[in-house]
GUSEDO-668176 format. One record per atom (N, C-alpha, C, O, CB): x, y, z; residue in three letters; chain; residue number from 1. Coordinates in nm, 3 decimals. Glycine has a CB too. Layout:
// residues N
<r c1="X" c2="Y" c3="Z" residuo="ALA" cadena="A" num="NUM"/>
...
// end
This chain:
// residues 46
<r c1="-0.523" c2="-0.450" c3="-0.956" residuo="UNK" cadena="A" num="1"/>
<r c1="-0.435" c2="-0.450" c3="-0.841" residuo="UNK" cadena="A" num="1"/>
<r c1="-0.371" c2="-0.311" c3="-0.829" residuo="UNK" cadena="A" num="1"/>
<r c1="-0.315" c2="-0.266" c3="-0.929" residuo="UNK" cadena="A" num="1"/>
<r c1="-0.326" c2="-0.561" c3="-0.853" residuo="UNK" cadena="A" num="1"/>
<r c1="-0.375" c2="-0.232" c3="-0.703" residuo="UNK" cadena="A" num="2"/>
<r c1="-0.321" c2="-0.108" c3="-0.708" residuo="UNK" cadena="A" num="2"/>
<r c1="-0.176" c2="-0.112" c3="-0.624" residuo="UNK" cadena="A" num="2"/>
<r c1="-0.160" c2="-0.174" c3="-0.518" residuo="UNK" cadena="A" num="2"/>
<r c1="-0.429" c2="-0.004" c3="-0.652" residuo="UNK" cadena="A" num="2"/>
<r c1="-0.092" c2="-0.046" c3="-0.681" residuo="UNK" cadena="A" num="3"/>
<r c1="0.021" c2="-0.010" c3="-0.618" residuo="UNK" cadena="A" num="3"/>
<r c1="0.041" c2="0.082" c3="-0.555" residuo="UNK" cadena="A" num="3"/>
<r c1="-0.003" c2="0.189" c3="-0.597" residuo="UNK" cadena="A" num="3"/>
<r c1="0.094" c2="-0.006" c3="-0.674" residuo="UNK" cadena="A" num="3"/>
<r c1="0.104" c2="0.081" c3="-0.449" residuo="UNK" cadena="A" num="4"/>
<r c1="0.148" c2="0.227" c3="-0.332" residuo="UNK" cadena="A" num="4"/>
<r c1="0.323" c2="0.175" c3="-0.292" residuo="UNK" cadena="A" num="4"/>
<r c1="0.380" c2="0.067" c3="-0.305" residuo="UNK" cadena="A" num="4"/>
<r c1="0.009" c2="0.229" c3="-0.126" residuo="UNK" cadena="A" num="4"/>
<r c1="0.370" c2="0.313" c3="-0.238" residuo="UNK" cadena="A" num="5"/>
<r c1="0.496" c2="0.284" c3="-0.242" residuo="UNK" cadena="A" num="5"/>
<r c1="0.471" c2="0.229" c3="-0.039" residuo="UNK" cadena="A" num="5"/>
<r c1="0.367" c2="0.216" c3="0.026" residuo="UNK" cadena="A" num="5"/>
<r c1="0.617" c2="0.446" c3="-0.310" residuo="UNK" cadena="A" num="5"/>
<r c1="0.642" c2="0.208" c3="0.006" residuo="UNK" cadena="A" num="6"/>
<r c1="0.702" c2="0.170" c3="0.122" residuo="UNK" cadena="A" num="6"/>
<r c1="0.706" c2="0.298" c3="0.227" residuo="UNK" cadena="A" num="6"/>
<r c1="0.805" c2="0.365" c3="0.200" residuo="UNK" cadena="A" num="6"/>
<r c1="0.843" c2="0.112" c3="0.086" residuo="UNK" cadena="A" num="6"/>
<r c1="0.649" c2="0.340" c3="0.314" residuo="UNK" cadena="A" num="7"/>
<r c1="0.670" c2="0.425" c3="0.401" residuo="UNK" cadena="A" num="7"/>
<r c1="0.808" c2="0.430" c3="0.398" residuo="UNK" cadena="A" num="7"/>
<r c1="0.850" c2="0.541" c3="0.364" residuo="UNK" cadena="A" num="7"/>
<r c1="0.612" c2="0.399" c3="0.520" residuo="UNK" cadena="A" num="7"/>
<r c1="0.920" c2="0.322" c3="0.429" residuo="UNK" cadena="A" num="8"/>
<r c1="1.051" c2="0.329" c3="0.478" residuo="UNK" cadena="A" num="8"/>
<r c1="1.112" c2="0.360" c3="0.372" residuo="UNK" cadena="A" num="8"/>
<r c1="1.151" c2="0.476" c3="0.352" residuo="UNK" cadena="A" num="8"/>
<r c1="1.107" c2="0.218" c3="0.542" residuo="UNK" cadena="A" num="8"/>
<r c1="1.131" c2="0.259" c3="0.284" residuo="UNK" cadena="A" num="9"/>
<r c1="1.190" c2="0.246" c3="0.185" residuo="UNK" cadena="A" num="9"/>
<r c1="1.196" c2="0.305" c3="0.053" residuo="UNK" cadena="A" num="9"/>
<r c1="1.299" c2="0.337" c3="-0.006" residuo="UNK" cadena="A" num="9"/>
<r c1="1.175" c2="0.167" c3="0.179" residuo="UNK" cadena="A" num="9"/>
<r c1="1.070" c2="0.316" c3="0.010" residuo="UNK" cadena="A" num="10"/>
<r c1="1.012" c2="0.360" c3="-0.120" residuo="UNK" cadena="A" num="10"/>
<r c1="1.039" c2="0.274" c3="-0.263" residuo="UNK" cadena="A" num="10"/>
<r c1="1.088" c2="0.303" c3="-0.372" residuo="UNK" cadena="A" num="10"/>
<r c1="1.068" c2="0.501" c3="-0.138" residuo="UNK" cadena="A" num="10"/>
<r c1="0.982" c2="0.155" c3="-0.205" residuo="UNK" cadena="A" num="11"/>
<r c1="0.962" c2="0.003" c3="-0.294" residuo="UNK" cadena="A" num="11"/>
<r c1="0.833" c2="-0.009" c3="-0.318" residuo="UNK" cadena="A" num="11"/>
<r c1="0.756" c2="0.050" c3="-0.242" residuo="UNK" cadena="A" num="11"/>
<r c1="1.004" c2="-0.139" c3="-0.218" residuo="UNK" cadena="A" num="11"/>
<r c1="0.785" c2="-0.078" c3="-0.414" residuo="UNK" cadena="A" num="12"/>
<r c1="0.664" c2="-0.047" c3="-0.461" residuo="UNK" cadena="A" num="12"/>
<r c1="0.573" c2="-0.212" c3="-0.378" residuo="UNK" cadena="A" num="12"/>
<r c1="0.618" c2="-0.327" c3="-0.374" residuo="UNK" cadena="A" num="12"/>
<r c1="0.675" c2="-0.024" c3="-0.667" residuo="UNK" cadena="A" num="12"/>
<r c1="0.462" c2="-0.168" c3="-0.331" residuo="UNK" cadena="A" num="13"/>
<r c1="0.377" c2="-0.223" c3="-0.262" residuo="UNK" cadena="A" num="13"/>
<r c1="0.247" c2="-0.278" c3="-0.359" residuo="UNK" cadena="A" num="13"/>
<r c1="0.152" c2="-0.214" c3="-0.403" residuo="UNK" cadena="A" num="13"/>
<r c1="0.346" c2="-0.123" c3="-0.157" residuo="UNK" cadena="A" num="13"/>
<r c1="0.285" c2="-0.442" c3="-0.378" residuo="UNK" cadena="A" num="14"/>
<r c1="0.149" c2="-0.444" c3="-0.493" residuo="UNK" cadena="A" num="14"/>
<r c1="0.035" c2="-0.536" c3="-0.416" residuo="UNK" cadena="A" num="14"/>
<r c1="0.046" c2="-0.654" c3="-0.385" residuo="UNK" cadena="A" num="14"/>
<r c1="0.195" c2="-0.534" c3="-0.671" residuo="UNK" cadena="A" num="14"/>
<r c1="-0.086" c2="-0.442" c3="-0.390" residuo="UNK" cadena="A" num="15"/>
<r c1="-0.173" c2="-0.521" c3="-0.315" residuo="UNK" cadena="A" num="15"/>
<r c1="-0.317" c2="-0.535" c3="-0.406" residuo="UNK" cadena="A" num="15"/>
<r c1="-0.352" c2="-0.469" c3="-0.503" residuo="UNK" cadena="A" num="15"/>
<r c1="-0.192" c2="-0.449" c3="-0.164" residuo="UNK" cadena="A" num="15"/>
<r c1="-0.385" c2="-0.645" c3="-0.337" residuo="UNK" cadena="A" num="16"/>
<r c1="-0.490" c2="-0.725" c3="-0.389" residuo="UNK" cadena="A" num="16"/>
<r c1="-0.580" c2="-0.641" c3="-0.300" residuo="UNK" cadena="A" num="16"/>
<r c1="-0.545" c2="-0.594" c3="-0.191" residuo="UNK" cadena="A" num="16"/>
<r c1="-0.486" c2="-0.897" c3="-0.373" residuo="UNK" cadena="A" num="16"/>
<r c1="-0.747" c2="-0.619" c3="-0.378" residuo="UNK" cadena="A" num="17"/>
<r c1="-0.801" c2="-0.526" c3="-0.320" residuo="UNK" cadena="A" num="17"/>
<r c1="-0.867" c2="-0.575" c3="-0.150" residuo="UNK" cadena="A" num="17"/>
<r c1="-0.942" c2="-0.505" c3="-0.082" residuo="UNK" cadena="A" num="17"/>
<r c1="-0.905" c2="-0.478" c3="-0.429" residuo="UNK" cadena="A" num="17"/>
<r c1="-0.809" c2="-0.719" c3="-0.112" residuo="UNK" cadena="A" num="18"/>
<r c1="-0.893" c2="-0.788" c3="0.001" residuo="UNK" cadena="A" num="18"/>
<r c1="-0.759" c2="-0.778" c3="0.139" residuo="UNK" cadena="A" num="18"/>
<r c1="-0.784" c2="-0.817" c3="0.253" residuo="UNK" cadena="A" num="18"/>
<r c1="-0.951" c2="-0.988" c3="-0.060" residuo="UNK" cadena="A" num="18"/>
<r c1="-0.665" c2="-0.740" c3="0.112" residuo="UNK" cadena="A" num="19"/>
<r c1="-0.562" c2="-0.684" c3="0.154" residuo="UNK" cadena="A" num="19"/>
<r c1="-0.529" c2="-0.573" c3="0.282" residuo="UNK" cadena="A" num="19"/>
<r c1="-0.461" c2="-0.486" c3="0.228" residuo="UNK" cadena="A" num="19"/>
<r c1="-0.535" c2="-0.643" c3="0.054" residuo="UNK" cadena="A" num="19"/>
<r c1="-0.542" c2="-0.547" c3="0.391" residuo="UNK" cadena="A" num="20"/>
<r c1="-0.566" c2="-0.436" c3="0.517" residuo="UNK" cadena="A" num="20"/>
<r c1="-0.402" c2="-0.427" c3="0.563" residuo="UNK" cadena="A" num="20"/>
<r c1="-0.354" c2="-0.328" c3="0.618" residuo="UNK" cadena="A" num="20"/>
<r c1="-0.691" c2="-0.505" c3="0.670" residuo="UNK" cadena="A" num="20"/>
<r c1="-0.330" c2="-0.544" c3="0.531" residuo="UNK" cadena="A" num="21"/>
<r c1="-0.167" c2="-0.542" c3="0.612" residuo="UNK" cadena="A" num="21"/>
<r c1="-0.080" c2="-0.572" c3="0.541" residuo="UNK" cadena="A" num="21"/>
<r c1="-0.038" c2="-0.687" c3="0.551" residuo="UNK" cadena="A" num="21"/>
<r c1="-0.135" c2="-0.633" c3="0.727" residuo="UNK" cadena="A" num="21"/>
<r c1="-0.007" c2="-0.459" c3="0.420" residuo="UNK" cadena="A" num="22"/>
<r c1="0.100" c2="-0.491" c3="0.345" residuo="UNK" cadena="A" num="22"/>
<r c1="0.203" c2="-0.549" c3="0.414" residuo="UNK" cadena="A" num="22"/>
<r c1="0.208" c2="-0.525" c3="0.534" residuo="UNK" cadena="A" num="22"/>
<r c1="0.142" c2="-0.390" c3="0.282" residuo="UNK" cadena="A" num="22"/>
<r c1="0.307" c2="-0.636" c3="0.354" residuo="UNK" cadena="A" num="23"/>
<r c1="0.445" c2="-0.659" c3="0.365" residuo="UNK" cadena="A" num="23"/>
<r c1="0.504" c2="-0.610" c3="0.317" residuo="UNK" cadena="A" num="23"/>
<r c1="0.437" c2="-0.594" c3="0.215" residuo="UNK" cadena="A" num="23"/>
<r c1="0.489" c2="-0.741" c3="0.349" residuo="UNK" cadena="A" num="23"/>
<r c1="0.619" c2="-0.545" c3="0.294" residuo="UNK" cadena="A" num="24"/>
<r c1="0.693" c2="-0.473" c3="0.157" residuo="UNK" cadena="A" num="24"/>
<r c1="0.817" c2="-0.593" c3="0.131" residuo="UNK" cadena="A" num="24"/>
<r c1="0.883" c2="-0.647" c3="0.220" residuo="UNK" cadena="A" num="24"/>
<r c1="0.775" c2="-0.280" c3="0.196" residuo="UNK" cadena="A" num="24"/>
<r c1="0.824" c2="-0.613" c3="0.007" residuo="UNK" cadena="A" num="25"/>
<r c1="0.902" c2="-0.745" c3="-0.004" residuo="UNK" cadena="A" num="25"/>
<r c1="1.037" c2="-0.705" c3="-0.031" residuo="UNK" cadena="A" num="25"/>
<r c1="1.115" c2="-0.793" c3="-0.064" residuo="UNK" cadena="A" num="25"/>
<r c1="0.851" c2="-0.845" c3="-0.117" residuo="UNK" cadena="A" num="25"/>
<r c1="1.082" c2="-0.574" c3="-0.022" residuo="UNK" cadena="A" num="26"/>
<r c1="1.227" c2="-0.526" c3="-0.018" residuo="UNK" cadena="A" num="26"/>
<r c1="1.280" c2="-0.525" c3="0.117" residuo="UNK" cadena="A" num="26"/>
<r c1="1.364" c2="-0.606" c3="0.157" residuo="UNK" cadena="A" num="26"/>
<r c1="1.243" c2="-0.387" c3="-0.075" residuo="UNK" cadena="A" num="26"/>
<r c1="1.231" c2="-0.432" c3="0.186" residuo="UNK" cadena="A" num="27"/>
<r c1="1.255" c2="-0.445" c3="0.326" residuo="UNK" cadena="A" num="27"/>
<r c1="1.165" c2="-0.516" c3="0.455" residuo="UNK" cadena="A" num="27"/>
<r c1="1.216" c2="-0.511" c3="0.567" residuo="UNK" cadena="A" num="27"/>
<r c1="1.267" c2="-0.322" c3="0.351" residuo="UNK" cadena="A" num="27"/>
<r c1="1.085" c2="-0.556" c3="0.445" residuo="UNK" cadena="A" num="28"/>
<r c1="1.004" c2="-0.648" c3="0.548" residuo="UNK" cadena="A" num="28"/>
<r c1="0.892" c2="-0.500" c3="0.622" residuo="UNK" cadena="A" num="28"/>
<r c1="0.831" c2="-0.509" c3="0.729" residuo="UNK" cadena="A" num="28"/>
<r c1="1.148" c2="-0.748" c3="0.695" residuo="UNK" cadena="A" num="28"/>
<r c1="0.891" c2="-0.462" c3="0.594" residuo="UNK" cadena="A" num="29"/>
<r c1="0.810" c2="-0.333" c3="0.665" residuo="UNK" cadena="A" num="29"/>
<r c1="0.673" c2="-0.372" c3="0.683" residuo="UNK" cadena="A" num="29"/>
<r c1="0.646" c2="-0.424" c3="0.575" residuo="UNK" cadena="A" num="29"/>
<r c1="0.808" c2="-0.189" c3="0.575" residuo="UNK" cadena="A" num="29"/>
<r c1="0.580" c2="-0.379" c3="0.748" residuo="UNK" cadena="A" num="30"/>
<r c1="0.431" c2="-0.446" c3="0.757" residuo="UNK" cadena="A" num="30"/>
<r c1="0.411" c2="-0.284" c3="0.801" residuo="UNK" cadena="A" num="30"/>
<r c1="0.476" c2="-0.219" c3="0.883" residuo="UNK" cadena="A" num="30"/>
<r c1="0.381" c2="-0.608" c3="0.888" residuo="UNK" cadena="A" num="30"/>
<r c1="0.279" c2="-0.237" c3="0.699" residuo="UNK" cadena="A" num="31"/>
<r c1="0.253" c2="-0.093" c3="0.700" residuo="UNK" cadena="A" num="31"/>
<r c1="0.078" c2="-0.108" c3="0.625" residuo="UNK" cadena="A" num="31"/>
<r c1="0.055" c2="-0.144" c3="0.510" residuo="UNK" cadena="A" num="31"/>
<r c1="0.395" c2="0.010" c3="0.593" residuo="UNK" cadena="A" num="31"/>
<r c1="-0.043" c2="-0.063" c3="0.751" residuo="UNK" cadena="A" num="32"/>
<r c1="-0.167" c2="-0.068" c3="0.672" residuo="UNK" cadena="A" num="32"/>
<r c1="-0.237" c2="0.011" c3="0.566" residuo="UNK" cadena="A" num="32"/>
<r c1="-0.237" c2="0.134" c3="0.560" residuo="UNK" cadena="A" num="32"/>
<r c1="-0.240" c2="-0.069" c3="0.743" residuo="UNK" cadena="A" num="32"/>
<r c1="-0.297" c2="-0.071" c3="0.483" residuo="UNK" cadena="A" num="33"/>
<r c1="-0.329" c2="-0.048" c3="0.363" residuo="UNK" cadena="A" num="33"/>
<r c1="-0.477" c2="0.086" c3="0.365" residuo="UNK" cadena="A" num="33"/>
<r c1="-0.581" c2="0.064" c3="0.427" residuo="UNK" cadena="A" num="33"/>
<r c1="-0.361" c2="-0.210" c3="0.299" residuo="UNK" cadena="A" num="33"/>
<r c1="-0.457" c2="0.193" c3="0.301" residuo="UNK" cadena="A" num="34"/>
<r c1="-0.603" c2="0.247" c3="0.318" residuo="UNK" cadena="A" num="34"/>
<r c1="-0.671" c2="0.230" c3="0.216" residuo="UNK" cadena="A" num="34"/>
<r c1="-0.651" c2="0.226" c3="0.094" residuo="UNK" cadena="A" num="34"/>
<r c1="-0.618" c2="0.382" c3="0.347" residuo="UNK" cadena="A" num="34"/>
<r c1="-0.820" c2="0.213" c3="0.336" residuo="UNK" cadena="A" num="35"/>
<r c1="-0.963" c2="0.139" c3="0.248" residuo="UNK" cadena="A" num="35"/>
<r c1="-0.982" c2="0.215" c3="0.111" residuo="UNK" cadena="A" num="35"/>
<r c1="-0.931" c2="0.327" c3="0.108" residuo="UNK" cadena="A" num="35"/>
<r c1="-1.133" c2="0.161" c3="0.342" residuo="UNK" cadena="A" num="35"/>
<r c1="-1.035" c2="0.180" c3="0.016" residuo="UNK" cadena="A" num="36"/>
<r c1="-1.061" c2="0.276" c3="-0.072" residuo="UNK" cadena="A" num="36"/>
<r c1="-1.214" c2="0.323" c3="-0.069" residuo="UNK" cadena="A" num="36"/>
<r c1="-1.253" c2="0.420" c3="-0.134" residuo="UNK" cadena="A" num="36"/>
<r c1="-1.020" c2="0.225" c3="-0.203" residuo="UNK" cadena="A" num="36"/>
<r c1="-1.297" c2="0.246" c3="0.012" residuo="UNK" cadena="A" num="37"/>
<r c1="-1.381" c2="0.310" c3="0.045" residuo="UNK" cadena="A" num="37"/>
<r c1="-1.410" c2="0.406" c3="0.118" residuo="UNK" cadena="A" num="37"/>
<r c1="-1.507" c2="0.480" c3="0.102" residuo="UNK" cadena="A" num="37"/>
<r c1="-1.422" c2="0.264" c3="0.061" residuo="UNK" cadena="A" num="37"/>
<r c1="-1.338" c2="0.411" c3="0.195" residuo="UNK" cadena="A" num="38"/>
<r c1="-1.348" c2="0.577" c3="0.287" residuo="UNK" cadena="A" num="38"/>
<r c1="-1.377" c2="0.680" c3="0.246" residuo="UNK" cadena="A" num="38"/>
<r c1="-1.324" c2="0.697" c3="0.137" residuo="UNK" cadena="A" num="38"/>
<r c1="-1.245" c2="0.633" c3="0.339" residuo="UNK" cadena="A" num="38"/>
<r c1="-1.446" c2="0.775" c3="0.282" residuo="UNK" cadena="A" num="39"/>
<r c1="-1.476" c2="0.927" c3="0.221" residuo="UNK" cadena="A" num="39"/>
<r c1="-1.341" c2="0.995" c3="0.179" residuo="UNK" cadena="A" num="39"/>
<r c1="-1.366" c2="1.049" c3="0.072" residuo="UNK" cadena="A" num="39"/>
<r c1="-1.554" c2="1.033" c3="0.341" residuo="UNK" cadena="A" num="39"/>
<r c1="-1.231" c2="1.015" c3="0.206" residuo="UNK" cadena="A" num="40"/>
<r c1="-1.120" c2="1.030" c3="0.145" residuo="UNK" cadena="A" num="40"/>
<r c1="-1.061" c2="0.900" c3="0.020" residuo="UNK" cadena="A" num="40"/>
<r c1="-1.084" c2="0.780" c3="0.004" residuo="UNK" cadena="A" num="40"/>
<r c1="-1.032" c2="1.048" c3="0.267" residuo="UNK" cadena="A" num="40"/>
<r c1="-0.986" c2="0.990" c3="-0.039" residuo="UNK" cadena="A" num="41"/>
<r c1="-0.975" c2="0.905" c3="-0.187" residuo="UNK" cadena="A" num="41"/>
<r c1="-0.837" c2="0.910" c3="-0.174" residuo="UNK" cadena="A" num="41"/>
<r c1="-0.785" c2="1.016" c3="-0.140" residuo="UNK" cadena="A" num="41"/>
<r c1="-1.041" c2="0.973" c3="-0.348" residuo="UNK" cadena="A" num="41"/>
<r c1="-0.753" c2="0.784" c3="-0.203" residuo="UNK" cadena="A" num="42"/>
<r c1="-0.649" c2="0.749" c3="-0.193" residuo="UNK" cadena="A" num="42"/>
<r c1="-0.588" c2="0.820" c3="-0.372" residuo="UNK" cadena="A" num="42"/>
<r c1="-0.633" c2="0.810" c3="-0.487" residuo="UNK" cadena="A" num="42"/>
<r c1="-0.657" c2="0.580" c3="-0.146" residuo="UNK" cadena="A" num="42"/>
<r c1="-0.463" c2="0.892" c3="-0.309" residuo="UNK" cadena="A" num="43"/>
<r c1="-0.417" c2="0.956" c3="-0.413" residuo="UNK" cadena="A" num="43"/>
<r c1="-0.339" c2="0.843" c3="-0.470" residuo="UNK" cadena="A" num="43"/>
<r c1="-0.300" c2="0.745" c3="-0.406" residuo="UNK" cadena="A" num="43"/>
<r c1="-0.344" c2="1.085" c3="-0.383" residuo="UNK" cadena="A" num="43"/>
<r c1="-0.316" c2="0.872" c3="-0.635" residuo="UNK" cadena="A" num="44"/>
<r c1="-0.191" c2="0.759" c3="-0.684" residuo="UNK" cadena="A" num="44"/>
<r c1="-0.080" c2="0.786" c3="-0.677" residuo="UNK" cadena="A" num="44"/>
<r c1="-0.040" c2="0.899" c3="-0.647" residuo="UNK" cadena="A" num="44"/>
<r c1="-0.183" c2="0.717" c3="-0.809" residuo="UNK" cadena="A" num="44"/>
<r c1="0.002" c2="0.674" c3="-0.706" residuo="UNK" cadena="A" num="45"/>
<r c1="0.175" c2="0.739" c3="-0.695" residuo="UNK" cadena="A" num="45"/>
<r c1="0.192" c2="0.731" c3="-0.835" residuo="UNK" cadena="A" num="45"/>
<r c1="0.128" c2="0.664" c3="-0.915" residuo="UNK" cadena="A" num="45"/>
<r c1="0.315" c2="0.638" c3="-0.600" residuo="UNK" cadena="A" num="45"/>
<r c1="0.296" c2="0.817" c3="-0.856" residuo="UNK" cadena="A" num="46"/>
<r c1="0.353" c2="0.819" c3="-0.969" residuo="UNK" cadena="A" num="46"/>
<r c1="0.562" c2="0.794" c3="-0.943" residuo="UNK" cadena="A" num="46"/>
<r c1="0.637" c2="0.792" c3="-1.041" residuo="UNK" cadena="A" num="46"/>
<r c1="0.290" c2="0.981" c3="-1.037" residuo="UNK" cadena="A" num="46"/>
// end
């Protein structure tokens, strides 16, 4: 399961890899998930 943070907020976003439309469960923010298949590679957060 990979994590990304909250556009708004900066709460941590834990999504399942079948997943396209996060919720963020701190603030309610619905923000889309990028594919990891795409020719660009999703950087990690630290």
């Amino acid at each position: 399961m990979a994590t990304l943070k909250c556009k708004m907020c900066g709460g941590d976003l834990e999504l399942t890899p079948d997943v396209t439309v996060a919720e963020c469960p701190y603030c309610g923010t619905k923000q889309t998930v990028p594919n990891a298949d795409n020719d660009k590679k999703m950087t990690p957060v630290f």
